[in-house]
C-alpha positions as CSV (number, residue, x, y, z in Angstrom):
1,X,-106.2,41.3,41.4
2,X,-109.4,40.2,39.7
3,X,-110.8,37.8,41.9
4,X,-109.6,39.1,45.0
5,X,-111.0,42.7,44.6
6,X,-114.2,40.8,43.9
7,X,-114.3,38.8,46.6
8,X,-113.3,42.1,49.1
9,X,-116.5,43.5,46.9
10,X,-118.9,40.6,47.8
11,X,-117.2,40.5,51.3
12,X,-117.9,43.9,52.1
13,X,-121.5,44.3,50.4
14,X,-122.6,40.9,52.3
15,X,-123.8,41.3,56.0
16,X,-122.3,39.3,58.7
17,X,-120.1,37.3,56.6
18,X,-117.1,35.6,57.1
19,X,-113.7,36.1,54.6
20,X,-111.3,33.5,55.1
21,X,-107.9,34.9,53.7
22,X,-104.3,34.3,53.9
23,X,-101.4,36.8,54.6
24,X,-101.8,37.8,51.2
25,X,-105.0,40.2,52.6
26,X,-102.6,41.8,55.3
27,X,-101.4,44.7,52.9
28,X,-103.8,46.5,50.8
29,X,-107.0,45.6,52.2
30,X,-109.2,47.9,53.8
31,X,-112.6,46.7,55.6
32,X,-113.4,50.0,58.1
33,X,-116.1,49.5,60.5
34,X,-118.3,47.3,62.0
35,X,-117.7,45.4,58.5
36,X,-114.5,43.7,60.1
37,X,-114.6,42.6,63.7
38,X,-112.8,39.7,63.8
39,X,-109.2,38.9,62.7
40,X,-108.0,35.1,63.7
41,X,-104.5,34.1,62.9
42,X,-103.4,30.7,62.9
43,X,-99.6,30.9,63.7
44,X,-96.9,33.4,64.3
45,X,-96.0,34.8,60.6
46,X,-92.7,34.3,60.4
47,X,-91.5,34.1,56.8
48,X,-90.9,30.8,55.5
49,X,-86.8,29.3,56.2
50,X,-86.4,28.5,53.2
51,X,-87.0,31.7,51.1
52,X,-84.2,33.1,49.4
53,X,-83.9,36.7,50.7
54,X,-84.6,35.0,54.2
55,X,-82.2,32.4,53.7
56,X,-79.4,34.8,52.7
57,X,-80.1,37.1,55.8
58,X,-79.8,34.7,58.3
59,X,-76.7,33.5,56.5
60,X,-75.0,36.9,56.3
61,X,-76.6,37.7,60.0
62,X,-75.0,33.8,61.3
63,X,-71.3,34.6,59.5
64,X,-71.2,38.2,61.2
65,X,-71.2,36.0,64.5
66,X,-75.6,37.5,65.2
67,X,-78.3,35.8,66.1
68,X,-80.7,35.5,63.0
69,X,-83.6,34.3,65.1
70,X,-83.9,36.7,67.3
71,X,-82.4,40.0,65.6
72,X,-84.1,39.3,62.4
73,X,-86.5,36.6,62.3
74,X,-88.8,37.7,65.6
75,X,-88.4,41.6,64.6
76,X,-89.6,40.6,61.0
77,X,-92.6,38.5,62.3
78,X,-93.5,40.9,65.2
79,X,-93.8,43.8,61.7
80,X,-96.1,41.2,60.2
81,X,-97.9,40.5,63.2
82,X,-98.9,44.5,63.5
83,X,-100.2,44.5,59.8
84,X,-102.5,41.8,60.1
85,X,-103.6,43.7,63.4
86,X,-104.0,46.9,61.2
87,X,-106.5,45.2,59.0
88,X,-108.8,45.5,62.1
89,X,-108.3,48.6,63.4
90,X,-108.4,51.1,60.6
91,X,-109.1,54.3,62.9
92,X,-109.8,55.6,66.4
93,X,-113.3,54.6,66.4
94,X,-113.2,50.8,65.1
95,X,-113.2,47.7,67.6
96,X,-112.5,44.3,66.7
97,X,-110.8,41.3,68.2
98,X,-107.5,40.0,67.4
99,X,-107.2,35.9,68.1
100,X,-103.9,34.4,67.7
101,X,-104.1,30.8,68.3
102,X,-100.0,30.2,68.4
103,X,-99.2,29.6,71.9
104,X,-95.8,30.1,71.5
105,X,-96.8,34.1,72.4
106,X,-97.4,33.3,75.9
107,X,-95.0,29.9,76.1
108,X,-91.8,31.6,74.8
109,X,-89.3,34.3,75.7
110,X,-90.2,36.2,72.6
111,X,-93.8,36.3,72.5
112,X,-93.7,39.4,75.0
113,X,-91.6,40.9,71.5
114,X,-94.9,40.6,69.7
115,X,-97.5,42.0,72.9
116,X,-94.8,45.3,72.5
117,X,-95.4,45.5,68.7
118,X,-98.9,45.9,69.1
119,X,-101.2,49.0,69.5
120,X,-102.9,49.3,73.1
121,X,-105.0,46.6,73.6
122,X,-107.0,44.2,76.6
123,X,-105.5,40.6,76.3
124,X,-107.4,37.7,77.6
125,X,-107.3,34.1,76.8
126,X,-111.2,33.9,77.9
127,X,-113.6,33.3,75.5
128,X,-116.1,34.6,77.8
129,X,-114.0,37.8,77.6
130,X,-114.6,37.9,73.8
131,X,-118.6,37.0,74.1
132,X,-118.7,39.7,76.1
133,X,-117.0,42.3,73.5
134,X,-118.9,40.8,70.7
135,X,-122.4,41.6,72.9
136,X,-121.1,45.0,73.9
137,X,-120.5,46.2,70.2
């Protein structure tokens, strides 16, 4: 925890910087305010195949007959989704701008599964839209 609570430090105490981060800053992190405006994920986090605990789910979710993907995979990642949201909004008064550059929210049957998992929000895939947040606040 060494380095990353110093980099959180430096992050916070630094104006208008930028704090790239992996999943690993999604629990335990907290950046209130106008410090944290901007949150951009790459990809839909869904957990890696090939971990163990995931591996064995699916297995034990595929012999019962299920469908792993979409009764445990999609729920997990749509969880995962909402606490990288929550690093941005902290509290009633903070505004910030989620951008999820995965297409597969808008392209597949289960994207609307992650819209539902989040808090009220305006969705646009503008960037206009966003300039105009980021010139508002």
């Amino acid at each position: 925890t060494g380095p990353r609570t110093a980099l959180l430090e430096e992050f916070r105490s630094t104006p208008n910087a930028v704090l790239f981060a992996t999943s690993s800053f999604w629990q335990g992190v907290d950046v209130p305010g106008d410090q944290l405006s901007l949150v951009i994920i790459d990809k839909l986090p869904f957990a890696v195949p090939s971990d163990p605990i995931v591996e064995a789910r699916v297995s034990a979710i595929k012999d019962d007959g299920g469908d792993a993907f979409n009764s445990y995979q999609v729920p997990q990642a749509a969880i995962a989704l909402k606490q990288g949201f929550g690093r941005l909004i902290r509290s009633a008064t903070d505004r910030g701008v989620l951008a999820l550059l995965d297409n597969r929210i808008t392209k597949t049957r289960y994207g609307q599964i992650f819209f539902d998992s989040l808090p009220d929000y305006a969705f646009t895939t503008k960037r206009e839209d966003v300039d105009k947040f980021f010139d508002y606040v």
